[in-house]
C-alpha positions in Angstrom: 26.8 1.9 16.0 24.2 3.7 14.1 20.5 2.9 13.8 19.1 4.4 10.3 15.7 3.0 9.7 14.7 3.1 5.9 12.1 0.9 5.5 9.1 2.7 6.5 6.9 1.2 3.7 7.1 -1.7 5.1 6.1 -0.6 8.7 6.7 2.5 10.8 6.8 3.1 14.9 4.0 3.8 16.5 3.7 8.0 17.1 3.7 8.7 20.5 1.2 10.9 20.2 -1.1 8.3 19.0 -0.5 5.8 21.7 -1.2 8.6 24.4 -4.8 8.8 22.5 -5.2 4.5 22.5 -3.8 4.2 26.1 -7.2 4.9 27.9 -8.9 2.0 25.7 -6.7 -0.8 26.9 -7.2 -0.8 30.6 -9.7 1.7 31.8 -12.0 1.7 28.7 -11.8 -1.9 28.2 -15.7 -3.1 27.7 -17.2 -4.6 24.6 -18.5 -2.3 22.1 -21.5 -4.6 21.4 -22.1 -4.8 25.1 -25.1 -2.3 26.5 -24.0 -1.1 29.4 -21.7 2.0 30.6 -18.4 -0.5 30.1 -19.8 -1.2 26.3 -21.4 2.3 25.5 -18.1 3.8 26.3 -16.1 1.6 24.1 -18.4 2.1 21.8 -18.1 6.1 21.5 -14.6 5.6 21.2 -15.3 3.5 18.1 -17.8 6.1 16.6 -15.9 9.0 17.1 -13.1 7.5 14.9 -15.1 6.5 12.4 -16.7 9.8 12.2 -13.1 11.5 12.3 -11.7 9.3 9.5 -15.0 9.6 7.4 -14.5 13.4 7.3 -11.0 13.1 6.2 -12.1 10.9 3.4 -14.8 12.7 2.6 -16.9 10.1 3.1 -20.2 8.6 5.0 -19.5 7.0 8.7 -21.5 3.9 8.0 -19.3 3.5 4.9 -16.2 2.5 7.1 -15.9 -1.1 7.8 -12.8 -1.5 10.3 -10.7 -4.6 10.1 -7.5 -6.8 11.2 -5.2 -4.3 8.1 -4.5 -3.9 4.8 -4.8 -7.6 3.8 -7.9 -8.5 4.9 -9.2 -5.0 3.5 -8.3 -6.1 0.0 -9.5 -9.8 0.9 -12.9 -8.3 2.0 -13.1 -6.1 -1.3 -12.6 -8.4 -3.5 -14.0 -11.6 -1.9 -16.7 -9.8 -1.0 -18.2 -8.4 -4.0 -17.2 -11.5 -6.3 -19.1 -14.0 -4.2 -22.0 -11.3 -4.1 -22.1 -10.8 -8.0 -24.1 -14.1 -9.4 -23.1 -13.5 -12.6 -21.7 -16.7 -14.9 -19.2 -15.1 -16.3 -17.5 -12.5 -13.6 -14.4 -10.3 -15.5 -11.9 -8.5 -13.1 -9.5 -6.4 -14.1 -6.1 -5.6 -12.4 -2.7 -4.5 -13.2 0.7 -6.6 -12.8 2.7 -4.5 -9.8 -0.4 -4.7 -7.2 0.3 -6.0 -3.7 0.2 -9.8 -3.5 -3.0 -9.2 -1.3 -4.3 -8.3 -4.2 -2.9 -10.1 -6.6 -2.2 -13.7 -5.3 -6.0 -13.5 -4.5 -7.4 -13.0 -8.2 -4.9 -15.1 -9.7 -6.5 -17.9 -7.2 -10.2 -16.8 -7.7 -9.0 -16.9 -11.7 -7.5 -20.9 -11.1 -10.7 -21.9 -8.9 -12.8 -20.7 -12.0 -14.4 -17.9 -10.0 -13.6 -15.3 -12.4 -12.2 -14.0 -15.6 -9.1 -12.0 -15.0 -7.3 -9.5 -17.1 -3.7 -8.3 -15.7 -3.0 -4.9 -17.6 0.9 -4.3 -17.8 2.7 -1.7 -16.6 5.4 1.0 -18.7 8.9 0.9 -17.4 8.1 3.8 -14.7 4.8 1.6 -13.2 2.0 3.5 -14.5 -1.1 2.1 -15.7 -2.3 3.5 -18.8 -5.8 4.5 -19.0 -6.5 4.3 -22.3 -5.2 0.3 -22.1 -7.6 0.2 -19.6 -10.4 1.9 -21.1 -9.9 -1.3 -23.6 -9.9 -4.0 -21.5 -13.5 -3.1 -19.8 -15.9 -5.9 -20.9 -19.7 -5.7 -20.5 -19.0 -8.5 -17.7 -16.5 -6.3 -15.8 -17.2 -6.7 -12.1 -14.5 -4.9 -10.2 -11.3 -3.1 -11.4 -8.6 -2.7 -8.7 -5.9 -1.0 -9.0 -3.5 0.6 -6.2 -3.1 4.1 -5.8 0.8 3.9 -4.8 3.0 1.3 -5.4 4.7 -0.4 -2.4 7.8 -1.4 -4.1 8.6 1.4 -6.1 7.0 4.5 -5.2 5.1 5.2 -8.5 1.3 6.9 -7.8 -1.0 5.6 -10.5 -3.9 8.2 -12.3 -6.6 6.9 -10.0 -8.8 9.8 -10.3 -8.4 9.8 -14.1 -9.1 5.7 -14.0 -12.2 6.3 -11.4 -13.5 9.6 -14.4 -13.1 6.4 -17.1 -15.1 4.2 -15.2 -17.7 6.5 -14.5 -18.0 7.4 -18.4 -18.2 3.7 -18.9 -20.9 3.3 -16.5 -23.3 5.6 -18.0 -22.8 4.8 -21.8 -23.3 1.1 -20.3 -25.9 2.2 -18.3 -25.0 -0.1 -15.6 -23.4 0.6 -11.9 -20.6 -2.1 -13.4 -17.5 -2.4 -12.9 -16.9 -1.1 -9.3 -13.8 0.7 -8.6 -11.0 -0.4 -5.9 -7.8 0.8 -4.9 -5.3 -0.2 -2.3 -4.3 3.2 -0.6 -2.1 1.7 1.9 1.0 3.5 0.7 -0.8 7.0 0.0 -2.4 7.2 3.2 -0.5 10.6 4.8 1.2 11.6 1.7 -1.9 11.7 -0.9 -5.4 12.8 -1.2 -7.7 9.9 0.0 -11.3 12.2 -0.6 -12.7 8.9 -2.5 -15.3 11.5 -4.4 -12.3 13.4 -5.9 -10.9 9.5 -6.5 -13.8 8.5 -7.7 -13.3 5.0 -6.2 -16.0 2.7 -4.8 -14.1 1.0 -2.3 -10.2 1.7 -0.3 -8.5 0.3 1.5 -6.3 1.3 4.4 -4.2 0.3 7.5 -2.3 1.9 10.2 1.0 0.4 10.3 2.3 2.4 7.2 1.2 5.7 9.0 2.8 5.6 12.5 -0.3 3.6 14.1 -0.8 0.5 15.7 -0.1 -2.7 13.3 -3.3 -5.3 13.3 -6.1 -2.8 12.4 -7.6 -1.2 9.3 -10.3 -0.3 7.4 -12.0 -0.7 4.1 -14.2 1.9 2.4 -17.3 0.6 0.8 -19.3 3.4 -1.1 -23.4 3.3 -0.3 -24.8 1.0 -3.0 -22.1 -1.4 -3.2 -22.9 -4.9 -1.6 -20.8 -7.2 -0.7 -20.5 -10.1 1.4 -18.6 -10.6 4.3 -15.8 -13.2 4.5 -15.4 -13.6 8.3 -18.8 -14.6 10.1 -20.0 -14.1 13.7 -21.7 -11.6 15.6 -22.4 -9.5 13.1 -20.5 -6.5 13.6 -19.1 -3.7 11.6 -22.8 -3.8 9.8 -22.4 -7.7 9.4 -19.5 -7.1 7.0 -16.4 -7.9 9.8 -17.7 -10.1 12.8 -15.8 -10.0 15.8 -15.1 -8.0 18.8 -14.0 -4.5 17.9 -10.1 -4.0 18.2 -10.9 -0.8 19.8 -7.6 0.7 20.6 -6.2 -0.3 17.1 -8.9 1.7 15.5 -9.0 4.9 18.0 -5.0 4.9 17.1 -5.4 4.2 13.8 -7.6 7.5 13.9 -5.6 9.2 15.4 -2.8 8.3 12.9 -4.8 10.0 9.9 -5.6 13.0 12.0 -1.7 13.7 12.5 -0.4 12.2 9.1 -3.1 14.3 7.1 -2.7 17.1 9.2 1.1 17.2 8.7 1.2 15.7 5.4 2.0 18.6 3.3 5.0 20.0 5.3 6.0 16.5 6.2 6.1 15.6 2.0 8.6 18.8 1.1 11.3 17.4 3.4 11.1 13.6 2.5 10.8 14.9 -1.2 14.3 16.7 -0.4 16.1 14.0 1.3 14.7 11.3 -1.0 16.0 13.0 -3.9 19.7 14.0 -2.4 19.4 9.8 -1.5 18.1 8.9 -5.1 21.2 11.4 -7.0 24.0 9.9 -4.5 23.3 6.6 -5.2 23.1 7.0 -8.8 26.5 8.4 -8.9 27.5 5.1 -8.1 27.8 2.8 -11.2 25.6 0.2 -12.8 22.7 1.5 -10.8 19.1 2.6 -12.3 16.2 4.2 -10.4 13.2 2.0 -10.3 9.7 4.1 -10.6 8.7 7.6 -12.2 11.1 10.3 -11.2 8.6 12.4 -9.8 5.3 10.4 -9.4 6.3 8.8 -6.7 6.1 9.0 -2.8 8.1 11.6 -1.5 9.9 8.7 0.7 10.5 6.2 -1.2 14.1 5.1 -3.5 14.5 1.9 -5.5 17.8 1.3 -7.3 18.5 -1.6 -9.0 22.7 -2.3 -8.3 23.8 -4.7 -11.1 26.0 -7.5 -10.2 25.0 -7.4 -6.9 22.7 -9.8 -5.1 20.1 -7.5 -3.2 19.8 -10.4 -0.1 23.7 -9.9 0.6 23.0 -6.1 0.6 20.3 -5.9 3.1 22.3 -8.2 5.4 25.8 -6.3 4.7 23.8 -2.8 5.1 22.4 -4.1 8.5 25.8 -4.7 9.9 26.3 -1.0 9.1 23.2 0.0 10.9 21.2 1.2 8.2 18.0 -0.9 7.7 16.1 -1.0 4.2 14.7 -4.2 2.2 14.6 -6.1 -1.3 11.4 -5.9 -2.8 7.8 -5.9 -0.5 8.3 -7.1 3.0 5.1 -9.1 2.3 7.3 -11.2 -0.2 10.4 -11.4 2.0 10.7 -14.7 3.0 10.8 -15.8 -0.8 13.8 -16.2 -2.9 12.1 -15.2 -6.2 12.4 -11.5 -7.8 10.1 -9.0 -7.1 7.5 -9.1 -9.9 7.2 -5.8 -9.5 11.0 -5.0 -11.2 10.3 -7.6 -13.6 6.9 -6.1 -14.8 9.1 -2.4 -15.8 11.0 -4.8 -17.8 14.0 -5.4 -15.8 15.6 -8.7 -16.3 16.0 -11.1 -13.5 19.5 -10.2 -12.0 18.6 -7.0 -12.1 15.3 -7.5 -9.8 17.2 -9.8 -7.7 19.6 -6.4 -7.4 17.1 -4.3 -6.3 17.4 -2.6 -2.6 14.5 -0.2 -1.9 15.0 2.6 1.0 11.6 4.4 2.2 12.2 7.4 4.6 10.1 8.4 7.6 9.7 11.0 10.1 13.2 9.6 12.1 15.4 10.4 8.8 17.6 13.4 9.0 20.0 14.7 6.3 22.9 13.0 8.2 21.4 10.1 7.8 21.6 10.3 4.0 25.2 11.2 4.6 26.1 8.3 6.6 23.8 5.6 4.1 25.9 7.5 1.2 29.5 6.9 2.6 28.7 3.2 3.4 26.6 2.0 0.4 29.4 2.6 -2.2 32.0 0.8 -0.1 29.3 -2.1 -0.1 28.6 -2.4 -3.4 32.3 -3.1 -4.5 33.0 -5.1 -1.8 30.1 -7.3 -3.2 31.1 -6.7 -6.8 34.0 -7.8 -6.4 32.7 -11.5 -4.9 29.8 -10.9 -7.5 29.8 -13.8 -10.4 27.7 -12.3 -12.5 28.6 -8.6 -14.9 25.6 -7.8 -16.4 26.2 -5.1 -19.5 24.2 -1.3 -19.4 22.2 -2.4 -22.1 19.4 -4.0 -19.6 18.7 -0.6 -18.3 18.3 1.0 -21.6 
């Protein structure tokens, strides 16, 4: 049977190339980076040198690069971190309604435990953020906006650079280094610019199981000037912002993972661009379908369709039995049974969220693998039809 893997936004296989470069650091470079002797001081270069690699391609500072356990606990750290630092009374954060639940489950807490103020701008019915709306939502008290550069669900790229100009505009009619700017990059890493002075952001975040490195390591950008404090205490590493011993094959892959995905990235981009869009125009040809996300701001790998009358659950499982592997809604989110609040913020009733199948493409996909995914998927979708309840009318994708 076939094997087609399409869910790359959730995670991706580790490149080979990368785990020839962290191979050394679990046996024979194996000391402790804190640790003064040749054991430790070797570790410890291997640390540096990725930080320094990674810090050029972002076109930022090495001591600006706090390395950590992944994308969670990089958006965890950014916003725990400079809340609890900010003594203000009244602390206003500002996000929008399609961020990652790392994100989002976290303010919405923070806004429950009284912590903060929070303001959850709405998306249009492609994803994007509108910077004028946010423009008006900035408040003299305005801490920390965060906003994700990509979404994970359905491919849109937000106006980050144009957000990060607004801020900046704010902060000098304000005079006043309010409100910090953070975006979850995750998704863009490999397939987007991340030079944060072109982004204008204060801190990003990043992991390296979205870019064919090891899972269990990433980082979070935090611009000179910004303080925040840490959530995890202990030895006092990474600056005193992330105790604990330093993964330090996760973060020599997850180097080495940037290097190659940046490196590659603009080839790489033309042929998932190609594929995604013969996958996005076969699928539509099927009826009661809608693309979810902007037809062209969006990741060059990723297609969401929303199949009416079908329940999205059945179709992952029904899909796998064909071999060809994709999701419903964020992997983060999978072992719930609600909707994706992602659809739901574009607009799209319930039963059409709960419809939803998203397919994200990686460096594996070939064009016969869009063949085979468009013979079976049709053949799916009436079988389910058919043992489908519910017949939703057009009019909820107008």
């Amino acid at each position: 049977m076939k094997s087609i893997y399409l869910d790359n936004a959730a995670t991706t296989p580790l490149d080979s190339r990368v785990l020839e470069k962290m191979q050394p650091y679990f046996s024979d470079v194996f000391g402790n980076p804190s640790s003064f002797h040749a054991a430790g001081l070797a570790a410890k270069k291997g640390v540096d040198a990725a930080r320094k690699s990674i810090a050029a391609l972002m076109n930022a500072h090495a001591d600006e690069l706090v390395f950590c356990s992944g994308g969670t606990e990089s958006d965890n750290l950014a916003i725990l971190g400079l809340v609890r630092t900010n003594k203000a009374k009244v602390k206003h954060v500002i996000t929008s309604a399609i961020e990652h639940p790392a994100v989002l489950e976290l303010l919405t807490h923070l806004q429950k435990a009284g912590e903060i103020e929070l303001t959850i701008l709405s998306v249009d019915k492609f994803g994007l953020v509108d910077v004028r709306e946010l423009e008006k939502a900035l408040r003299p008290e305005t801490i920390l906006v965060s906003i994700m550069y990509a979404n994970n669900e359905i491919g849109t790229i937000e106006p980050i650079a144009d957000m990060g100009r607004a801020l900046l505009k704010w902060r000098k009619t304000h005079n006043t280094p309010f409100p910090y700017f953070h975006t979850d990059a995750c998704q863009a890493a490999g397939v987007l610019d991340l030079d944060v002075e072109k982004l204008h952001v204060d801190l990003l975040t990043l992991n390296g199981s979205k870019i064919y490195g090891p899972k269990g390591v990433g980082l979070l950008f935090v611009r000179r000037g910004v303080e925040i404090e840490p959530i995890i205490y202990g030895g006092g590493q990474e600056r005193g912002l992330r105790s604990g011993t330093e993964n330090v094959p996760g973060i020599v892959g997850l180097a080495a993972a940037l290097e190659i995905a940046q490196a590659e990235k603009e080839k790489e981009n033309v042929r998932l661009t190609k594929l995604r869009d013969k996958l996005t125009a076969g699928l539509l040809k099927i009826k009661k379908t809608k693309l979810n996300g902007h037809a062209t701001e969006r990741l060059p790998n990723n297609v969401n369709i929303s199949f009416l009358d079908v329940e999205g659950e059945a179709a992952v499982l029904y899909l796998d039995a064909q071999g060809i592997y994709c999701s419903t809604g964020s992997a983060c989110a999978s072992g719930s049974l609600d909707p994706s609040h992602v659809i739901l913020a574009i607009g799209l009733p319930y039963e059409a969220a709960h419809g939803s199948l998203r397919f994200t493409l990686g460096h594996s996909t070939k064009p016969a693998d869009i063949d085979y995914v468009l013979k079976v998927v049709p053949d799916v979708m009436a079988k389910l039809r058919h043992m489908s309840p519910v017949n939703l009318d057009m009019k909820y994708f107008k």
